[in-house]
Every structure is written in structure tokens, then in C-alpha cells.
C-alpha positions in Angstrom: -12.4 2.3 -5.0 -10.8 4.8 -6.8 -10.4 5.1 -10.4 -6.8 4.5 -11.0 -6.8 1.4 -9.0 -7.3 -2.1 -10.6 -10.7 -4.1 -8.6 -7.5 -6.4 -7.5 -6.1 -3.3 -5.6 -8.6 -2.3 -4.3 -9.9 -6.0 -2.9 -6.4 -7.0 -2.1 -4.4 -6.9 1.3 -1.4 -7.1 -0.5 0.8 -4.0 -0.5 2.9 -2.8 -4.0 5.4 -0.6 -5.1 5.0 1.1 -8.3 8.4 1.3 -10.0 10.1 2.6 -13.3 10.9 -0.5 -15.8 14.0 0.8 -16.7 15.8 1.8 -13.4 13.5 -0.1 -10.8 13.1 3.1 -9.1 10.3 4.0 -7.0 10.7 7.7 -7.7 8.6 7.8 -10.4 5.0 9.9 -11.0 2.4 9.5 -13.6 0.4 12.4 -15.3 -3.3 12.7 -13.7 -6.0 15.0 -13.4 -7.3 16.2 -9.8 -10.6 18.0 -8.8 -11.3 19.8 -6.1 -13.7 18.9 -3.9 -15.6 22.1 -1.8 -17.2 19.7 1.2 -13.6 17.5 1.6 -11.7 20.7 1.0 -8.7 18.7 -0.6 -7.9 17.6 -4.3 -9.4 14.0 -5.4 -7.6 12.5 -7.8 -10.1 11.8 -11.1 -8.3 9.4 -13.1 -4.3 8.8 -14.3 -3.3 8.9 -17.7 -0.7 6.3 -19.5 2.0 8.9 -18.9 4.9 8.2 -16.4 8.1 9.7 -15.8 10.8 8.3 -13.6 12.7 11.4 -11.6 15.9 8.7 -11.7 16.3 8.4 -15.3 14.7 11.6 -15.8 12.6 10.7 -18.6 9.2 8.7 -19.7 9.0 5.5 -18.8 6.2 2.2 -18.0 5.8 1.9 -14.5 5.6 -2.0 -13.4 3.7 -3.4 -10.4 6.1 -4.4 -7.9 4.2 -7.0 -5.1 5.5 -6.2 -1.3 6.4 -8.6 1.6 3.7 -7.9 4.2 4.1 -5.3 6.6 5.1 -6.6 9.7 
């Protein structure tokens, strides 16, 4: 499991959308830190912060947990 995600997330089959409160946008990014990591050769994600900004409304926002039908 990675940091950012709840234990639900990670233990869930579900799938979710994280979108922007205000504009229900899925455009939207939230301020993290990211190591790299020599043996993987890639950047791991360490932990996300509270921070989110929505590229719609161009601006902070609360991102809200959107549940998906299942793929099909």
C-alpha cells in the first residue's frame, strides 16, 4: 500500500475518481513529495499533502472521492 492511499483503497476492488468539489472535474492534482529510487530507477511517490488545485477552476480546491461503476 502506498502512503497516500486509505487501507479501504488499497483492500478495495472498487475503482474512484478523484474530483474537484467545486467543478466536479477530474483535472485536478494535489501537492506531494517524490523520491527517487536508484534500484527502481523511477520517482516513488512519499506522501501527498492537503493541497489540491483543480486546472478547471484554476485555483485550490478539496478533492472529493468519486466511487466508479465497475470496469467492464
Amino acid at each position: 500500500m502506498r502512503q497516500w492511499q486509505t487501507n479501504r483503497m488499497a483492500n478495495d476492488s472498487k475503482r474512484y475518481a478523484m474530483v474537484c468539489s467545486r467543478c466536479g472535474s477530474d483535472d485536478v492534482s494535489r501537492d506531494a513529495w517524490a523520491d527517487w529510487d536508484t534500484g527502481k530507477q523511477e520517482w516513488v511517490l512519499r506522501c501527498a499533502f492537503d493541497y489540491a488545485h483543480c486546472h478547471q477552476c484554476d485555483g485550490e480546491t478539496s478533492i472529493t472521492e468519486v466511487e466508479l461503476a465497475p470496469a467492464q
